[in-house]
PASEBA-1860 file (N, C-alpha, C; in nm, 3 decimals):
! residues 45
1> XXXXXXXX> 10.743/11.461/9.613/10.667/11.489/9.733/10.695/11.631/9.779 ~ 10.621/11.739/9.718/10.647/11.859/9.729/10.573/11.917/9.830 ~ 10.650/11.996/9.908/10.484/12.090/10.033/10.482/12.036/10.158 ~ 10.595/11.877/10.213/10.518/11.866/10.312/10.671/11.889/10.398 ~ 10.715/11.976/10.379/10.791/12.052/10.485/10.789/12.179/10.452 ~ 10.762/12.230/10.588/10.748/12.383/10.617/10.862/12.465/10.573 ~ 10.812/12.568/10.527/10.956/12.670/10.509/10.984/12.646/10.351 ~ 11.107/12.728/10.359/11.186/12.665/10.235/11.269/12.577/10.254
9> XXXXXXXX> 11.223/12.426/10.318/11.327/12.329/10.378/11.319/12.238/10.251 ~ 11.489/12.218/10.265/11.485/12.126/10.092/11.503/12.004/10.122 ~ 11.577/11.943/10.257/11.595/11.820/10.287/11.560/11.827/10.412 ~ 11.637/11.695/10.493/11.627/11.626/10.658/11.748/11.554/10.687 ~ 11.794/11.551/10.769/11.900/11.460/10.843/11.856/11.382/10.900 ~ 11.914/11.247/10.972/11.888/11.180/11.065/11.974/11.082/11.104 ~ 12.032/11.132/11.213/12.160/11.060/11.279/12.116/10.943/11.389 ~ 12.180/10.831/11.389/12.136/10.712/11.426/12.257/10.650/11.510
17> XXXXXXXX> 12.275/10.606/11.628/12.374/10.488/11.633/12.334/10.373/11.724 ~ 12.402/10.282/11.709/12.390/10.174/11.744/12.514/10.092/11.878 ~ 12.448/10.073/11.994/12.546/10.010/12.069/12.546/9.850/12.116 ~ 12.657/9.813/12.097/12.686/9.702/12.034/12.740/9.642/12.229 ~ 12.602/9.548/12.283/12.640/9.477/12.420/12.765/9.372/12.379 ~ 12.731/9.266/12.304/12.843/9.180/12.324/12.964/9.248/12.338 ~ 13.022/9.335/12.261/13.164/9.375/12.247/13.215/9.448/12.380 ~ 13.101/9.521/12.426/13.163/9.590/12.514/13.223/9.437/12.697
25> XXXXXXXX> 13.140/9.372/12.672/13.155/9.253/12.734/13.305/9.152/12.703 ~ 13.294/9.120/12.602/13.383/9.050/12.570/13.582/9.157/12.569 ~ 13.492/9.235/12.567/13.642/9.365/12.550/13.690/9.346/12.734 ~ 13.605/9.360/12.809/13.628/9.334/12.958/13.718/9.199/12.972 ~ 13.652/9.117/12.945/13.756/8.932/12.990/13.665/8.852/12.856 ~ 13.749/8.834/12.746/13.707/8.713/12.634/13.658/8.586/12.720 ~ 13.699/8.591/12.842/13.635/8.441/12.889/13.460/8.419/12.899 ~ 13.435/8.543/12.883/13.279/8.602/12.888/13.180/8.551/12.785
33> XXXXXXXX> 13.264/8.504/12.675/13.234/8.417/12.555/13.216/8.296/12.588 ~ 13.181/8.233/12.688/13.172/8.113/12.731/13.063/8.101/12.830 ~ 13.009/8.196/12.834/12.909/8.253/12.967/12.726/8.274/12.857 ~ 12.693/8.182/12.811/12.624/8.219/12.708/12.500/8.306/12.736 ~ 12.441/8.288/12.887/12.299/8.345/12.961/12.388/8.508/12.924 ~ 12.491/8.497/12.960/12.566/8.692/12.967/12.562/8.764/12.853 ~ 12.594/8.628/12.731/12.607/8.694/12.588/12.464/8.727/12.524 ~ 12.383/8.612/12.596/12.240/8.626/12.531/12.193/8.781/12.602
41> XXXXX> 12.207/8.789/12.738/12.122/8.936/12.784/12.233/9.021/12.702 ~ 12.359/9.006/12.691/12.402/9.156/12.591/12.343/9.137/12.440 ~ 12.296/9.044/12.396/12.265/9.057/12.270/12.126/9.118/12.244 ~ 12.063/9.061/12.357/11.888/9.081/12.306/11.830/9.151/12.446 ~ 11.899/9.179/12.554/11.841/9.303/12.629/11.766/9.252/12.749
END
């Protein structure tokens, strides 16, 4: 796939991360693991 970046650009980067609700929850009080409505909104938002 030659031509479709400008320049003499030979590659691309692309930095990504990911934040992780349950953990930061459960890192507060493990009892939070028992709270499932809390784990479900940290899991799926």
């Amino acid at each position: 796939m030659s031509g479709i970046w400008p320049g003499e650009i030979k590659c691309v980067a692309m930095l990504t991360f990911d934040l992780d609700g349950v953990s930061s929850w459960l890192r507060r009080d493990p009892k939070y693991s028992d709270l499932p409505s809390l784990m479900s909104m940290a899991e799926y938002g």
